[in-house]
TISE-537853 format. One record per residue: residue number from 1; x negated, y, z negated of N, C-alpha, C in turn. Coordinates in nm, 2 decimals. Each point is the difference from the previous one (the first is absolute). Layout:
% TISE-537853
[marza NUM [X Y Z] [X Y Z] [X Y Z]]
...
//
This chain:
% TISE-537853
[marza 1 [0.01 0.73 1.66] [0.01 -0.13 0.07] [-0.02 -0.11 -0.11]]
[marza 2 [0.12 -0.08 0.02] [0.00 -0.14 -0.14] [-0.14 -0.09 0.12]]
[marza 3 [-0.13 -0.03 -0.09] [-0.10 -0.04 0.06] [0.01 -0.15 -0.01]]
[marza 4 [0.06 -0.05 -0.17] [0.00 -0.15 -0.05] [0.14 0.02 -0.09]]
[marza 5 [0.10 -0.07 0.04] [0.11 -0.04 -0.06] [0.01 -0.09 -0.07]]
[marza 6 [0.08 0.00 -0.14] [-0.04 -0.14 -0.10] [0.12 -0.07 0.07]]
[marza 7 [-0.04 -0.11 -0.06] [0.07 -0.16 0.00] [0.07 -0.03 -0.09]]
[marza 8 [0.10 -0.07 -0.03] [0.09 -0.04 -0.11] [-0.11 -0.12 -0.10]]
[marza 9 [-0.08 0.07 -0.12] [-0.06 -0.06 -0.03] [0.07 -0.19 -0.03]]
[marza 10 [-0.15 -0.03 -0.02] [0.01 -0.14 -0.05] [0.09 -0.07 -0.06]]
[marza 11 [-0.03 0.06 -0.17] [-0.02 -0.06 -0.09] [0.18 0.05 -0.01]]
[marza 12 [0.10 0.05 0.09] [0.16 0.03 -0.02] [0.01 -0.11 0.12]]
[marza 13 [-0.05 -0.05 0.08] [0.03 -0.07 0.10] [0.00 -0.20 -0.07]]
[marza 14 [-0.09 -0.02 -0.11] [-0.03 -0.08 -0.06] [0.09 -0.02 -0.09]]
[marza 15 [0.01 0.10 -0.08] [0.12 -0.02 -0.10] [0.11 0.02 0.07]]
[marza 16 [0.05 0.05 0.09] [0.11 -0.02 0.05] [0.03 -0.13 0.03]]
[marza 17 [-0.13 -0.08 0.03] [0.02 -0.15 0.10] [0.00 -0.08 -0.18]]
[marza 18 [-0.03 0.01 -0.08] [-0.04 -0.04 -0.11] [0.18 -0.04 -0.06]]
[marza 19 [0.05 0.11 -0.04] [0.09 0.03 -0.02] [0.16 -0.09 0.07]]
[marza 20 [-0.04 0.04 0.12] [0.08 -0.10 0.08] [-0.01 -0.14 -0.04]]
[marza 21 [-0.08 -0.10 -0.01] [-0.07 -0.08 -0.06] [0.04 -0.04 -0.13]]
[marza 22 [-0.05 0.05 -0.09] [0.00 -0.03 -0.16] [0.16 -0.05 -0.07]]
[marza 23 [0.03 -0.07 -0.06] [0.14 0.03 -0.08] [0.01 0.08 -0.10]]
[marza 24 [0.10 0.03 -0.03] [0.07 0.14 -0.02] [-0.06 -0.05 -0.21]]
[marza 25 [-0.01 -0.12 -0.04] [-0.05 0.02 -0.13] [-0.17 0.01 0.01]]
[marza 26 [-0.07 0.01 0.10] [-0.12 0.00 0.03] [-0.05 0.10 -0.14]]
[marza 27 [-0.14 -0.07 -0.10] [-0.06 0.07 -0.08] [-0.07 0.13 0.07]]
[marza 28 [-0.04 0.00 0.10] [-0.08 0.10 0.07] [0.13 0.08 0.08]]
[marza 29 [0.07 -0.04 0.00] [0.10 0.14 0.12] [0.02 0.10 -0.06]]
[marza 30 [0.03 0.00 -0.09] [0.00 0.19 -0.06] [-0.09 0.07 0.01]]
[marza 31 [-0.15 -0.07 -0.02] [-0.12 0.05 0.03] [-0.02 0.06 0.16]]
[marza 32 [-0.01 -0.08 0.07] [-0.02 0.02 0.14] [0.15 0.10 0.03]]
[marza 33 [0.14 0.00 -0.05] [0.08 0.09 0.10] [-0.05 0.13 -0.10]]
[marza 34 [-0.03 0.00 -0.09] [-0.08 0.16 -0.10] [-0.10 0.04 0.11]]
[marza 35 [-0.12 -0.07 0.09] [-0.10 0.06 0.07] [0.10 0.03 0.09]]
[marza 36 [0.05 -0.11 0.07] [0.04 0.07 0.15] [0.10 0.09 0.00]]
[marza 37 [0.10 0.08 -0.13] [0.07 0.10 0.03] [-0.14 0.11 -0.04]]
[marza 38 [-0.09 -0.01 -0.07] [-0.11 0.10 -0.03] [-0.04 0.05 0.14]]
[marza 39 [-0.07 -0.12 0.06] [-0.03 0.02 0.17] [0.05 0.03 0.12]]
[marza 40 [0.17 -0.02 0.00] [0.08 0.06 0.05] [0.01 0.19 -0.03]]
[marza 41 [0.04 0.01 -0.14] [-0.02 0.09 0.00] [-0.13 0.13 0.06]]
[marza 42 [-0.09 -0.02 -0.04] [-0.11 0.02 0.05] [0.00 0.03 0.16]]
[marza 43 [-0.02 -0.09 0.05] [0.08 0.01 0.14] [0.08 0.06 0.02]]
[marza 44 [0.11 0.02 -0.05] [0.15 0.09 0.08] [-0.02 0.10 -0.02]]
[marza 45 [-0.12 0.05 -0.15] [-0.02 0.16 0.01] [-0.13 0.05 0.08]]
[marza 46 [-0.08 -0.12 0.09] [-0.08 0.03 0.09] [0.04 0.04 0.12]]
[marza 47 [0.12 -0.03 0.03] [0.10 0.00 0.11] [0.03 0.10 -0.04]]
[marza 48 [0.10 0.05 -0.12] [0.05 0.15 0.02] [-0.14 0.11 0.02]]
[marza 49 [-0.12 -0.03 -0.04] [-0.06 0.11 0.02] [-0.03 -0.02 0.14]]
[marza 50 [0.04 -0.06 0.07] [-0.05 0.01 0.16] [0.11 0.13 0.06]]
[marza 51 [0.12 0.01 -0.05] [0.06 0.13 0.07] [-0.06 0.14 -0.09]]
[marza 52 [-0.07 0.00 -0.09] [-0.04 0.13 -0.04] [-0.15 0.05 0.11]]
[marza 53 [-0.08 -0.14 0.02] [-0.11 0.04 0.04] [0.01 0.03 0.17]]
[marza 54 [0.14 -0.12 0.02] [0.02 0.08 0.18] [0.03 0.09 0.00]]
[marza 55 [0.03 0.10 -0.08] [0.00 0.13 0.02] [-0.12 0.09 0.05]]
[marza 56 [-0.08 -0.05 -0.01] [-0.20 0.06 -0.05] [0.04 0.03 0.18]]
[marza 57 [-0.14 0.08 0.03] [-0.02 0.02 0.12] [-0.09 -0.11 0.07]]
[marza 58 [0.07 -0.13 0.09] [-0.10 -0.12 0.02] [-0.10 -0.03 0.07]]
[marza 59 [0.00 0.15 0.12] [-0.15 0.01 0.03] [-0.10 0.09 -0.15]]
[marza 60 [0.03 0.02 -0.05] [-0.09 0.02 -0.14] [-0.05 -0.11 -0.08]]
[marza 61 [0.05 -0.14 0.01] [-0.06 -0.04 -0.08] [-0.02 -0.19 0.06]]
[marza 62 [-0.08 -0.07 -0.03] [0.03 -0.11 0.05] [0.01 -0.12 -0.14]]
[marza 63 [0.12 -0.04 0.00] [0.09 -0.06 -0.17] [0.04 -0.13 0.02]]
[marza 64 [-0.10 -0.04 -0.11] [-0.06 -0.18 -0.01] [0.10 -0.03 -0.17]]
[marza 65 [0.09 -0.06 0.06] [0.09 -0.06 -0.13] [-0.09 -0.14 -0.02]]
[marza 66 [0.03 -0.02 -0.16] [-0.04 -0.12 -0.07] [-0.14 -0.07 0.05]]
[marza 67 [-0.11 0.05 -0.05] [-0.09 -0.02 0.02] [-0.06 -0.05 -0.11]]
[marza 68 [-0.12 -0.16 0.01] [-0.02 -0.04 -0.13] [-0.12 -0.06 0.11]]
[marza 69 [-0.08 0.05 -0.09] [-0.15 0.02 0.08] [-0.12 -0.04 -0.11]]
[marza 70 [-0.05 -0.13 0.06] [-0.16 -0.06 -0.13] [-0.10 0.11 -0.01]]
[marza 71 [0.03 0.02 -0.14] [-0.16 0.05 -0.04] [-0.11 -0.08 -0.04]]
[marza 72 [-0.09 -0.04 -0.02] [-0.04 -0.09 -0.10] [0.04 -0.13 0.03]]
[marza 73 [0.00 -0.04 -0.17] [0.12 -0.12 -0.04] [0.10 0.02 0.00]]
[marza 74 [0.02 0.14 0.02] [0.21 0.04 -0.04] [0.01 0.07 0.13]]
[marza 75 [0.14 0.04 0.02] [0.10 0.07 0.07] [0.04 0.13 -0.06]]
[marza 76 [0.02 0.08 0.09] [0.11 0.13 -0.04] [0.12 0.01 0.04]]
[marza 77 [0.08 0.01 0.02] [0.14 0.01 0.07] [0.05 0.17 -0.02]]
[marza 78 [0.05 0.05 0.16] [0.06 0.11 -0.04] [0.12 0.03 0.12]]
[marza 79 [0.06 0.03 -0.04] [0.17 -0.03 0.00] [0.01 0.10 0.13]]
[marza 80 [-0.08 0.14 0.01] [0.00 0.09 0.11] [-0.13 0.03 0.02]]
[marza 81 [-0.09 0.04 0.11] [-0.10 0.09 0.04] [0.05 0.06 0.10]]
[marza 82 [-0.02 0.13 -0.01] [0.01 0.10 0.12] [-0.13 0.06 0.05]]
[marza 83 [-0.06 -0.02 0.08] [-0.12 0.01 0.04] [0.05 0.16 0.10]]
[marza 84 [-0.11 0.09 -0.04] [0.01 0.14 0.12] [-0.16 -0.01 0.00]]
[marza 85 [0.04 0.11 0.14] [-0.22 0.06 0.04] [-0.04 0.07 -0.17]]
[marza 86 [0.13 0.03 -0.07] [-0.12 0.13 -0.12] [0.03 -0.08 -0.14]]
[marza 87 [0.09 -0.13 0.00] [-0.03 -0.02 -0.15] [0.11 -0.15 0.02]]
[marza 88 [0.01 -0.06 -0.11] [0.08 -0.16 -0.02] [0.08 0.02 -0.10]]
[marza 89 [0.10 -0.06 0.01] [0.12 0.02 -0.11] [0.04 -0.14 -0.05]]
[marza 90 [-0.04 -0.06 -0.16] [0.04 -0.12 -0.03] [0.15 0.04 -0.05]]
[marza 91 [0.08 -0.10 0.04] [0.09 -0.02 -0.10] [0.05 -0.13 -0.06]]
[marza 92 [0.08 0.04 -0.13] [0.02 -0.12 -0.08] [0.17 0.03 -0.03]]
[marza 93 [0.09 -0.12 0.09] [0.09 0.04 -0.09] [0.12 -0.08 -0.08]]
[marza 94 [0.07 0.05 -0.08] [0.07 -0.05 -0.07] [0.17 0.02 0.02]]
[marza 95 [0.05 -0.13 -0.04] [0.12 0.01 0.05] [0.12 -0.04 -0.19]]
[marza 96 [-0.02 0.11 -0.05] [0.05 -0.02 -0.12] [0.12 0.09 -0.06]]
[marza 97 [0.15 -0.04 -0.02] [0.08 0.08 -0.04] [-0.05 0.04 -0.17]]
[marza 98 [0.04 0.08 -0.02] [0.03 0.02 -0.15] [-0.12 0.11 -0.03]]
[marza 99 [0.01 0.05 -0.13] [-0.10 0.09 -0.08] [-0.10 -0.03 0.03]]
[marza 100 [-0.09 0.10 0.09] [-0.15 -0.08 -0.03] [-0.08 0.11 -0.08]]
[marza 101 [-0.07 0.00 -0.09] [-0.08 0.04 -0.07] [-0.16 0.02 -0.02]]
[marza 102 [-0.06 0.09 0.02] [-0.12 -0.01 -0.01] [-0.05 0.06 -0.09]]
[marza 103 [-0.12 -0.11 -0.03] [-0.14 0.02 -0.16] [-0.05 -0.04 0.05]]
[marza 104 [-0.13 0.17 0.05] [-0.11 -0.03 0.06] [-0.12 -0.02 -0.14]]
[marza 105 [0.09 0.05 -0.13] [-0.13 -0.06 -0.11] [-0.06 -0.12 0.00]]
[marza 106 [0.11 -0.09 0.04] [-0.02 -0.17 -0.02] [-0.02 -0.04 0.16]]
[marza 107 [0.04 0.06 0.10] [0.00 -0.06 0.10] [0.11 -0.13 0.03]]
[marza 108 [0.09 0.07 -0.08] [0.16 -0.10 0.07] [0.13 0.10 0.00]]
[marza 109 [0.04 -0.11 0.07] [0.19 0.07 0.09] [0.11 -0.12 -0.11]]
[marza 110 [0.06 0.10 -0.04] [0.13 -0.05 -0.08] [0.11 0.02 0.11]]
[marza 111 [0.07 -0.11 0.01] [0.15 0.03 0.07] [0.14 -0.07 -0.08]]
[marza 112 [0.04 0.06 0.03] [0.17 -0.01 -0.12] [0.05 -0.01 0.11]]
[marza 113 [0.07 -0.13 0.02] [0.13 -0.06 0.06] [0.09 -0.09 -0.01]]
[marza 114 [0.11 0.05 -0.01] [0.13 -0.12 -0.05] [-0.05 -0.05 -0.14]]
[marza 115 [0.00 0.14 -0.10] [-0.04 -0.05 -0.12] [-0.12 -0.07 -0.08]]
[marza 116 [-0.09 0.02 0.11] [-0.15 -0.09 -0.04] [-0.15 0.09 0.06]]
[marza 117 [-0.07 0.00 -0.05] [-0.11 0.01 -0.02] [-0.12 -0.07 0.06]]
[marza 118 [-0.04 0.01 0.10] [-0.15 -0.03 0.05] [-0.12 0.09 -0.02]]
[marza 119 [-0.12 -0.07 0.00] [-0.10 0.10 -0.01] [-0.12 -0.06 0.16]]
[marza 120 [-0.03 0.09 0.07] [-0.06 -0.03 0.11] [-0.14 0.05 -0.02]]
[marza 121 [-0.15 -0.06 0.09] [-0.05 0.08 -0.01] [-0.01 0.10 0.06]]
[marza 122 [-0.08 0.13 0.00] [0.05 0.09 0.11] [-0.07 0.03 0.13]]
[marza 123 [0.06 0.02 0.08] [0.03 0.00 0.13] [-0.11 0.09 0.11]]
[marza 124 [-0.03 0.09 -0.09] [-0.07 0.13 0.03] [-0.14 -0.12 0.02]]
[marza 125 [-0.03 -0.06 -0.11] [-0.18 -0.09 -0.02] [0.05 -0.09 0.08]]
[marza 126 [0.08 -0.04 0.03] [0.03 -0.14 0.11] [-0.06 0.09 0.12]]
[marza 127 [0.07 0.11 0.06] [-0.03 0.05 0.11] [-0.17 0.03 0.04]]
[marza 128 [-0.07 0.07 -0.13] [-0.07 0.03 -0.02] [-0.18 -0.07 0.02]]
[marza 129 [0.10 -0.16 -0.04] [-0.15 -0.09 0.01] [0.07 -0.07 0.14]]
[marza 130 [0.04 0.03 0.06] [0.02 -0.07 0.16] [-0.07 0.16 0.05]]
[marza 131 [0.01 0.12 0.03] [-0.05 0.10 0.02] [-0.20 -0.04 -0.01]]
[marza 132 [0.00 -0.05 -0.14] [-0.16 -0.03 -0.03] [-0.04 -0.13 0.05]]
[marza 133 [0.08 -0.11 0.06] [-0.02 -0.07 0.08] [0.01 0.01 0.13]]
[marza 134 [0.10 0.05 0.09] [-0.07 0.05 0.12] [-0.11 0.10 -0.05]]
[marza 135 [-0.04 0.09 -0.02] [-0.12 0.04 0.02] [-0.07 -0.04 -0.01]]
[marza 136 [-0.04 -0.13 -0.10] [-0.10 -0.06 0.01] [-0.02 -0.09 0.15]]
[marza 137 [0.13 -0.05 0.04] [0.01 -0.08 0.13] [-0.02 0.08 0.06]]
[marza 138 [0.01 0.14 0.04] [-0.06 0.04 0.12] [-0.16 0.06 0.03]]
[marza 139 [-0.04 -0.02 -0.15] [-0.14 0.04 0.00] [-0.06 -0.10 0.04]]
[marza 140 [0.07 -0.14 0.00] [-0.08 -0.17 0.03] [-0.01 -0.01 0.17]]
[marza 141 [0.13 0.11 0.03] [0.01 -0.01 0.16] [-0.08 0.10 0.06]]
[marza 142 [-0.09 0.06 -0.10] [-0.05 0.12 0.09] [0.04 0.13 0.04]]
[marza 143 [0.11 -0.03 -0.07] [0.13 0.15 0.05] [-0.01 0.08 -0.10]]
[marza 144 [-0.05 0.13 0.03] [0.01 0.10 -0.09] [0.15 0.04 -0.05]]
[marza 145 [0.08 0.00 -0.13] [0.07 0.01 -0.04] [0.07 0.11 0.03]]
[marza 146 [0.12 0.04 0.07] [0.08 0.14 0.01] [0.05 0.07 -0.12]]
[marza 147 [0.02 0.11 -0.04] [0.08 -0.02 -0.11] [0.15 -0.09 -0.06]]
[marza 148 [-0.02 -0.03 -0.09] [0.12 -0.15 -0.03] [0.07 0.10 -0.10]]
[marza 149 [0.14 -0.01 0.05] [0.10 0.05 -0.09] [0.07 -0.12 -0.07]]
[marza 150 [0.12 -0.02 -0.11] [0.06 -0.10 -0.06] [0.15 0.08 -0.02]]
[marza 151 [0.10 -0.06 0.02] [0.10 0.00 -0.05] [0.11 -0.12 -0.08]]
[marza 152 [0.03 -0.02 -0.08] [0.13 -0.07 -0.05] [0.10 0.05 0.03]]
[marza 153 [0.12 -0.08 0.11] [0.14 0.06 0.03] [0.06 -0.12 -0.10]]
[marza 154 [0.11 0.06 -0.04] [0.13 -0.06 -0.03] [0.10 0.01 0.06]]
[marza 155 [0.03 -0.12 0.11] [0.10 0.00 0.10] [0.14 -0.06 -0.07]]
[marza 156 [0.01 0.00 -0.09] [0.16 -0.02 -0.03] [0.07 0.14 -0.06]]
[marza 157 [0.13 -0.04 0.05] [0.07 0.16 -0.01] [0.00 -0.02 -0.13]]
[marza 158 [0.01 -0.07 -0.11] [0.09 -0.02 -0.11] [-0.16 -0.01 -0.11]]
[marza 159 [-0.11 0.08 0.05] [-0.13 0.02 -0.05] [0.04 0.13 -0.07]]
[marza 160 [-0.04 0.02 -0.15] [0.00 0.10 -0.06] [-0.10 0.02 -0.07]]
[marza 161 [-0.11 0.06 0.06] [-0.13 0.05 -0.04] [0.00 0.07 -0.13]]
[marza 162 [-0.11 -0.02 -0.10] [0.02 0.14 -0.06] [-0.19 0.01 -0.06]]
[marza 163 [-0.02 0.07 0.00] [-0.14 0.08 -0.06] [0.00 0.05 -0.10]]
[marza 164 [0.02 -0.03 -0.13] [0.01 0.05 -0.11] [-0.14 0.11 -0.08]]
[marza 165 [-0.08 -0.07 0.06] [-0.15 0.07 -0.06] [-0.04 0.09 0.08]]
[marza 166 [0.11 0.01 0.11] [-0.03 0.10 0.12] [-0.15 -0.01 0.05]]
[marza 167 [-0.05 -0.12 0.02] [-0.12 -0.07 0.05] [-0.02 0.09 0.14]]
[marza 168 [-0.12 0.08 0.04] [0.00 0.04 0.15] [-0.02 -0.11 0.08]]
[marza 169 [-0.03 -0.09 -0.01] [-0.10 -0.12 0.06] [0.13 -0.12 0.07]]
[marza 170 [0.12 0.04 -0.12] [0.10 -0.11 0.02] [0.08 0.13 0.09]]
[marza 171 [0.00 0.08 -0.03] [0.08 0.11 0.10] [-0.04 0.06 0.16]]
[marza 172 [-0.17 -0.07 0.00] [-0.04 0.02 0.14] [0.04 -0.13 0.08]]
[marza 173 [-0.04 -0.12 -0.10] [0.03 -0.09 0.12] [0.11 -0.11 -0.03]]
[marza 174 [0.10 0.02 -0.10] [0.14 -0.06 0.03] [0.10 0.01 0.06]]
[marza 175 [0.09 0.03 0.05] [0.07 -0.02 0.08] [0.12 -0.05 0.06]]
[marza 176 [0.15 0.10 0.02] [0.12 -0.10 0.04] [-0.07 -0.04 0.17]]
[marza 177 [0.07 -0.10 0.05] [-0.06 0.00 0.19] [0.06 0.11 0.06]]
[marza 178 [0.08 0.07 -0.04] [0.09 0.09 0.08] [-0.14 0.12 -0.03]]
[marza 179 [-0.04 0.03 -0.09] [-0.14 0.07 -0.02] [-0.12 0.01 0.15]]
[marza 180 [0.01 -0.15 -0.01] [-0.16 -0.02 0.10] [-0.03 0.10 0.12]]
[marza 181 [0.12 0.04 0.06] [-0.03 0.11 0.09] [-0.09 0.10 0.00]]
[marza 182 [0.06 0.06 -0.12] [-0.08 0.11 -0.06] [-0.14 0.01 -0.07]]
[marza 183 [0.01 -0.13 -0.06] [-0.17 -0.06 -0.08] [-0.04 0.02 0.17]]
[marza 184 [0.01 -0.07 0.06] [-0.10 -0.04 0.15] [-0.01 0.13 0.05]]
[marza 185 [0.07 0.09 -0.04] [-0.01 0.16 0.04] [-0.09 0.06 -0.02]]
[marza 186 [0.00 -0.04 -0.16] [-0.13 0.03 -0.08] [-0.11 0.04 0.03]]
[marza 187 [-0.04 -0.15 0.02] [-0.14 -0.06 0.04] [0.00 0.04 0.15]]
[marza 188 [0.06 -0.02 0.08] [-0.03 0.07 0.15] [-0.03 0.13 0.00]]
[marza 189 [0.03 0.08 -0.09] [-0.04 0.19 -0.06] [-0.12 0.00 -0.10]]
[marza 190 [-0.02 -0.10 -0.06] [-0.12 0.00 -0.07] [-0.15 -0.03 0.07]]
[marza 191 [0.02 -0.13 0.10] [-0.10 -0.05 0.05] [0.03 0.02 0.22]]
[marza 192 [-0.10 0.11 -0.01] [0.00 0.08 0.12] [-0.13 -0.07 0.07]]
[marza 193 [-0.10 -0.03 -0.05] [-0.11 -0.05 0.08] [0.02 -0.18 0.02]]
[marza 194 [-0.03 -0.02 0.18] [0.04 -0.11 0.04] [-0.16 -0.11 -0.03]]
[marza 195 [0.04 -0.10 -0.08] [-0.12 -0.10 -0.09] [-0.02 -0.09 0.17]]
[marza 196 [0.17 -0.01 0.04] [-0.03 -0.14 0.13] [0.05 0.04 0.15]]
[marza 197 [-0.02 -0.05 0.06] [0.04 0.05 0.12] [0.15 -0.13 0.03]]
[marza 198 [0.08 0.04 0.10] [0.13 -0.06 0.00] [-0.10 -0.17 0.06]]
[marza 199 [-0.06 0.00 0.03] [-0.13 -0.12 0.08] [0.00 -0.07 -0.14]]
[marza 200 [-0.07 0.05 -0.04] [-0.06 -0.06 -0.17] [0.12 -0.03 -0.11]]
[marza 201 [0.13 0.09 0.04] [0.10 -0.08 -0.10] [0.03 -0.09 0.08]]
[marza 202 [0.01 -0.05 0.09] [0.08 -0.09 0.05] [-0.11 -0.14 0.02]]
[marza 203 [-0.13 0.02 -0.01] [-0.06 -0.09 -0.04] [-0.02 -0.08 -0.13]]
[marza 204 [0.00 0.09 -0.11] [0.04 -0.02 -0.16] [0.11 -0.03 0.00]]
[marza 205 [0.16 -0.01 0.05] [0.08 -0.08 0.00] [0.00 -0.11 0.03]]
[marza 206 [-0.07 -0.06 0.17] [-0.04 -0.09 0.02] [-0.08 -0.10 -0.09]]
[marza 207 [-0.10 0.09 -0.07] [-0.10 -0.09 -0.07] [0.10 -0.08 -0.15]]
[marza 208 [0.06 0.09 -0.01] [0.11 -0.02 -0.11] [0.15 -0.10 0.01]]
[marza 209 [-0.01 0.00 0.11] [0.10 -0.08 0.08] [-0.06 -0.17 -0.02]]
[marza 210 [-0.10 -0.01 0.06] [-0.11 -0.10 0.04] [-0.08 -0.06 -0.18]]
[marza 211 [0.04 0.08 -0.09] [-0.04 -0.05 -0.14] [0.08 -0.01 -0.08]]
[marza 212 [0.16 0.00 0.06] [0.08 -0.03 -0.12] [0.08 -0.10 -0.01]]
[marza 213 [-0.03 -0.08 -0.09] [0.00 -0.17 -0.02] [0.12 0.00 -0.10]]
[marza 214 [0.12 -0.06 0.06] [0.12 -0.02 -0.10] [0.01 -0.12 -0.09]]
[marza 215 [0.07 0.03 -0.07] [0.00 -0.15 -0.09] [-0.03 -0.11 0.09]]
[marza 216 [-0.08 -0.12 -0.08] [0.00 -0.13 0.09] [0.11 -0.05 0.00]]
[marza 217 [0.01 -0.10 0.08] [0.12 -0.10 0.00] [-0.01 -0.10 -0.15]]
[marza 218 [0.12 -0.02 -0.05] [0.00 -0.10 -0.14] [-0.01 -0.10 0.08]]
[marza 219 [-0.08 -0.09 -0.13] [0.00 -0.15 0.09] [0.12 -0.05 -0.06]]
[marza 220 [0.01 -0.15 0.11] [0.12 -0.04 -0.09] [-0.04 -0.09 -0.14]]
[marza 221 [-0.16 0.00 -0.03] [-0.01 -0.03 -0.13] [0.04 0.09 -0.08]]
[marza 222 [0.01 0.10 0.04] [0.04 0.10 -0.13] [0.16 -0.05 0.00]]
[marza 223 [0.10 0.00 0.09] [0.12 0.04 -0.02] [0.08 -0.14 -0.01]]
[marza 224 [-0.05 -0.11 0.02] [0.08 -0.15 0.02] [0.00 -0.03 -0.18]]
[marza 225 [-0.12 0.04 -0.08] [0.05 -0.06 -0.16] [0.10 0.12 -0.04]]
[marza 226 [0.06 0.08 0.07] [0.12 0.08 -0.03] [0.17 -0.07 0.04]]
[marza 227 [-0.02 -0.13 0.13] [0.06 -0.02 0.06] [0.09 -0.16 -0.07]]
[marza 228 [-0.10 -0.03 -0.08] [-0.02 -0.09 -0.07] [0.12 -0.04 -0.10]]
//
């Protein structure tokens, strides 16, 4: 059951309105249309992973898209939670054609596309310190932690993984989305003892629902010396 459905973030809704707006020799427009195809992107492969995960069985799980929840001074953001009675599934995902490459020596993703070269950090530690921040947020709530699983999907068909150092670590939890079935297979075969009762997930969704704070609104001081 989809428990929290995301929103067409902000910060594409802004530069969209921005965009419309600006003239076409604007010093800043290349800048802002570079984020909002980033953020689009992003999005459209949040959306494609929505038909891998309706596959899942949806009384099994209760699935809070785009969640960005205060810790602290900071926030975490995580793109999927699947919440069951015997364990939590973060995911992080990426919506990138081309070569992707992993060096878990350095802890970065090389990707080769249309002749060029990016270096990203990697994906696996992105997931990994949102994993270490809910746990610390649910220790703040009193909630004994279930077991927390992580995955990185790559929802573009045109994703070409490769593991060169044959890394186990990058081989347990990377991932095409067409995969996720089977990862969630995994973990539902591995983790047999129930941590929550179907009561208590659906109250930690609630609670999670009720703490996730989206971008603020830009004021128009920020955006009128753009208008200028």
């Amino acid at each position: 059951m989809i428990a929290k459905r995301r929103t067409i973030p902000l910060r594409i809704l802004v530069n969209e309105a921005l965009l419309r707006r600006l003239p076409l020799d604007h010093p800043k427009r290349q800048e802002i249309l570079k984020d909002l195809l980033i953020k689009r992107a992003g999005l459209k492969g949040e959306q494609d992973m929505d038909y891998y995960i309706s596959l899942l069985n949806e009384n099994d799980f209760s699935i809070l898209q785009d969640l960005r929840i205060p810790l602290g001074t900071n926030y975490f953001q995580i793109d999927f939670l699947l919440l069951s009675t015997k364990f939590a599934l973060l995911i992080e995902n990426k919506n990138m054609p081309g070569i992707i490459e992993f060096d878990p020596d350095f802890k970065q993703v090389f990707r080769k596309y249309n002749d060029s070269m990016e270096v990203y950090d990697c994906p696996v530690d992105q997931v990994k310190r949102q994993v270490y921040q809910f746990r610390n947020w649910l220790n703040k709530h009193n909630i004994n932690p279930p077991p927390l699983e992580f995955l990185v999907t790559y929802s573009n068909h045109g994703s070409i993984l490769q593991n060169p150092s044959k890394n186990l670590e990058i081989f347990n939890r990377v991932c095409k989305g067409g995969q996720l079935v089977f990862k969630v297979d995994e973990y539902q075969n591995r983790h047999q003892r129930e941590f929550l009762s179907i009561k208590d997930v659906k109250k930690l969704a609630k609670l999670l629902i009720k703490s996730h704070e989206p971008e603020k609104q830009v004021s128009a001081s920020t955006i009128s010396p753009l208008l200028k």
